[in-house]
FIKOLMAR-803186 format. One line per 4 residues: their letters; for each residue x, y, z of N, C-alpha, C. Coordinates in Angstrom, 3 decimals, padded with zeros to 6 digits, m for minus. Example, Ala and Ser with C-alpha at 12.3 -4.5 7.8 and 13.67 -1.06 7.14 Angstrom:
<sites>
AS) 013.190:m005.690:007.800:012.300:m004.500:007.800:013.200:m003.300:007.800  012.850:m002.250:007.080:013.670:m001.060:007.140:012.900:000.030:007.870
</sites>
This chain:
<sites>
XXXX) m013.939:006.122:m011.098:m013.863:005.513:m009.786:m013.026:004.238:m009.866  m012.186:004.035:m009.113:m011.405:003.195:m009.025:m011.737:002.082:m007.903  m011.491:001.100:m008.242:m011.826:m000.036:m006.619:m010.836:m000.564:m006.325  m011.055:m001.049:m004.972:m010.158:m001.101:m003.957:m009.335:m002.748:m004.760
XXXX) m009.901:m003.399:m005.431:m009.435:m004.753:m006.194:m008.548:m004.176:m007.324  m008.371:m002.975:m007.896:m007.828:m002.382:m009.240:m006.442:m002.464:m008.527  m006.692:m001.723:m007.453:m005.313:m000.992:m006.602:m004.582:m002.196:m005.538  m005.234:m003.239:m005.309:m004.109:m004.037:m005.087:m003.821:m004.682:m006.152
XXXX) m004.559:m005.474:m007.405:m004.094:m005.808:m008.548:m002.728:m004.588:m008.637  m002.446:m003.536:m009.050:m001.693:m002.822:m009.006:m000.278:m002.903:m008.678  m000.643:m002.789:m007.417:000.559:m002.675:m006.044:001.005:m004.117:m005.951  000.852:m004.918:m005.921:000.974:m006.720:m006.568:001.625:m007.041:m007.881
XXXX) 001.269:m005.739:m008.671:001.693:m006.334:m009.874:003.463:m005.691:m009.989  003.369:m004.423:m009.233:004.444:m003.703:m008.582:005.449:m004.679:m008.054  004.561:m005.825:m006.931:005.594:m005.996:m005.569:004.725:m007.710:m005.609  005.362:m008.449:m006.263:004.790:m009.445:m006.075:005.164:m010.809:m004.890
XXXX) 003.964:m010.843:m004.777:004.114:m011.926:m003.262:003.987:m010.815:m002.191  003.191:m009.868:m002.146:003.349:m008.737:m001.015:002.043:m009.044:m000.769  001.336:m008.965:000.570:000.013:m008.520:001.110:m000.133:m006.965:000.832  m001.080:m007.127:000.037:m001.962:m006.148:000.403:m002.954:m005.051:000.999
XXXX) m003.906:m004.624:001.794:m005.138:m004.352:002.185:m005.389:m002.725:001.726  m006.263:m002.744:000.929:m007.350:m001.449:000.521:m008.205:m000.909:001.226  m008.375:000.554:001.345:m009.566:000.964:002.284:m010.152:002.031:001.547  m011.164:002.007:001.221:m011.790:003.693:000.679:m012.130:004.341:001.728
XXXX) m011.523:005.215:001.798:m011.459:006.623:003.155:m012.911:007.160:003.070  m013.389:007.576:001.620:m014.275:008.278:001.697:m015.139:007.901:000.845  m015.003:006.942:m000.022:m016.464:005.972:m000.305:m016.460:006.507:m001.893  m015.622:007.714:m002.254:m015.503:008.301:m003.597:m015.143:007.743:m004.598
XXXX) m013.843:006.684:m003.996:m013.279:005.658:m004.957:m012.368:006.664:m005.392  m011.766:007.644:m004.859:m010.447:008.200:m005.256:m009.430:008.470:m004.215  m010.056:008.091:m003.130:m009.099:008.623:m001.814:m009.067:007.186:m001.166  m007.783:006.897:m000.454:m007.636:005.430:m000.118:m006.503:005.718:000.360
XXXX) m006.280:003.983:001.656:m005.012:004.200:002.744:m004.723:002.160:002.362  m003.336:002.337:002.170:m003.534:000.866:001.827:m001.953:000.324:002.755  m002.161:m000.630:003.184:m000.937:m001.346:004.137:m000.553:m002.322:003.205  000.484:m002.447:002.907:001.537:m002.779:001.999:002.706:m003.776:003.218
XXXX) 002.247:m005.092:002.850:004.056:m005.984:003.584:004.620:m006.452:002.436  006.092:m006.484:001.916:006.122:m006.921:001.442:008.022:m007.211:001.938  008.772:m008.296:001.087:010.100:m008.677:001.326:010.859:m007.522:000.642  010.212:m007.153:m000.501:011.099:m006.138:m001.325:011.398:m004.720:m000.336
XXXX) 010.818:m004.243:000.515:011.127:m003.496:001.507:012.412:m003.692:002.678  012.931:m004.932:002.494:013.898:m005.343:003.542:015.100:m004.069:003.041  015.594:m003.355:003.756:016.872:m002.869:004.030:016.531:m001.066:003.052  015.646:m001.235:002.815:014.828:000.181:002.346:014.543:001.257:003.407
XXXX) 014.318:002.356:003.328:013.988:003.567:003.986:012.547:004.052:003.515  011.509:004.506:004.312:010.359:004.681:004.504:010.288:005.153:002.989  010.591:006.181:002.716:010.318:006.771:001.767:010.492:005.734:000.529  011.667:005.203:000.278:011.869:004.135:m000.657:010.963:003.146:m000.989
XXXX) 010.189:003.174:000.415:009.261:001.986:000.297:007.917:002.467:m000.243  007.459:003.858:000.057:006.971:004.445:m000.644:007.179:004.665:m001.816  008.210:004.727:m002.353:008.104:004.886:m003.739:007.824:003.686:m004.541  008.196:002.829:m004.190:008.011:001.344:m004.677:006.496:001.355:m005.023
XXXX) 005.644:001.724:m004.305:004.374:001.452:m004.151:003.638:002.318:m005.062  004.477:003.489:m004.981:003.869:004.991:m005.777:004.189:004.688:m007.275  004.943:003.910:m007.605:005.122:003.336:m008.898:004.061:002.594:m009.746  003.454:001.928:m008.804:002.726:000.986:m009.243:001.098:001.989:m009.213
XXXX) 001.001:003.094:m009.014:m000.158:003.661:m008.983:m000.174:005.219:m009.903  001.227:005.350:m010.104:001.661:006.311:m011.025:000.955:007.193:m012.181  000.677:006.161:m012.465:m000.558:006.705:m014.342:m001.792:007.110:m013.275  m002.562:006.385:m012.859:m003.850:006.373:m012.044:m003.246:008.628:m011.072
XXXX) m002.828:008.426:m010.833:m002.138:009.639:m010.222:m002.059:010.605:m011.258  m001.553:010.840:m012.115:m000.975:011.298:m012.700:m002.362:012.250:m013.937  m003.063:011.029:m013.541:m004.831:011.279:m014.659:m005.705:011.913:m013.619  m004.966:011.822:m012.529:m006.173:012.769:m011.475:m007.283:011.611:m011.157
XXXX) m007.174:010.198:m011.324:m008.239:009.479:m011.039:m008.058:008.381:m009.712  m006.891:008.526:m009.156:m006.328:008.594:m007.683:m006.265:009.720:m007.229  m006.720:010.243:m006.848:m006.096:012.109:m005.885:m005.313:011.280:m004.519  m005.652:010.138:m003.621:m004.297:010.528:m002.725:m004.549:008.986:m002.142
XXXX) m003.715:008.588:m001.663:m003.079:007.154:m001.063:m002.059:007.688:m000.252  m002.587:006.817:001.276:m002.129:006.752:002.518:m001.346:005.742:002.926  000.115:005.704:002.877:000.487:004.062:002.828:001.118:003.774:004.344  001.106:002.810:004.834:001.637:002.351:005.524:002.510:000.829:005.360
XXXX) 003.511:000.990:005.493:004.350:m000.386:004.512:005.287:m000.775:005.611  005.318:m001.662:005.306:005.979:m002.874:006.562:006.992:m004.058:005.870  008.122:m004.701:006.322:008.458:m005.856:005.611:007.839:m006.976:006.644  007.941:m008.001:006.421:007.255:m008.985:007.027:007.699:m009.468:008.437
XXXX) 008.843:m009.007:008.881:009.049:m009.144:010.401:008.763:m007.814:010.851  008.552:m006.422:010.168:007.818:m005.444:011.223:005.918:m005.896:011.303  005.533:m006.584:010.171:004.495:m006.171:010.610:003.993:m007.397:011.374  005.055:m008.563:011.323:004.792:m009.605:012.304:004.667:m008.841:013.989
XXXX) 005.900:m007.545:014.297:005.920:m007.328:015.606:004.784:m006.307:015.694  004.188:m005.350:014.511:003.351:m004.830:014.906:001.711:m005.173:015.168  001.555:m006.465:014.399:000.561:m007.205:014.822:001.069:m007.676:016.510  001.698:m008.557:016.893:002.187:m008.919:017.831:001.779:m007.593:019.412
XXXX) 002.318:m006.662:019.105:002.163:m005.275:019.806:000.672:m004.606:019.843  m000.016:m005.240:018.298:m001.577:m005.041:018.848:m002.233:m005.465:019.765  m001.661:m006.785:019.636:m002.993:m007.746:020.255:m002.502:m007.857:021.847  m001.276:m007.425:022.349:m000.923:m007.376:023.678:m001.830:m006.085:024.005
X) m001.888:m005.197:023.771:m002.789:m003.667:024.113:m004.209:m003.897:024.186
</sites>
């Protein structure tokens, strides 16, 4: 079982100076959706930015002791407008 503190240690150690946030989907400690801002995403393509992230969780994957991560990744002026776009709704 993995915790939600392993996997941003992780993704941080990947993408440093990035926010983080961890969620266990299903309480198993192997399934998780994590929102990722970081600068290193500027001028990247979704997928790219995904991979960035998938790097840093790679081994954990690879041992079957992650089965799946949900990412949602932002650089720091999208997720400034998508906060922004929440809180008007």
């Amino acid at each position: 079982m993995i915790s939600p503190d392993t996997l941003v240690s992780l993704i941080q150690s990947q993408l440093p100076q990035s926010q983080v946030e961890v969620q266990d989907l299903t309480g198993t400690g192997d399934h998780y959706q994590a929102i990722v801002v970081s600068e290193s995403f500027e001028g990247k393509s979704l997928v790219q930015q995904h991979q960035l992230v998938y790097q840093a969780v790679n081994t954990l994957m690879a041992s079957e002791e992650l089965h799946a991560l949900a990412l949602k990744t932002y650089t720091p002026q999208k997720w400034e407008a998508a906060q922004q776009a929440n809180a008007i709704v």
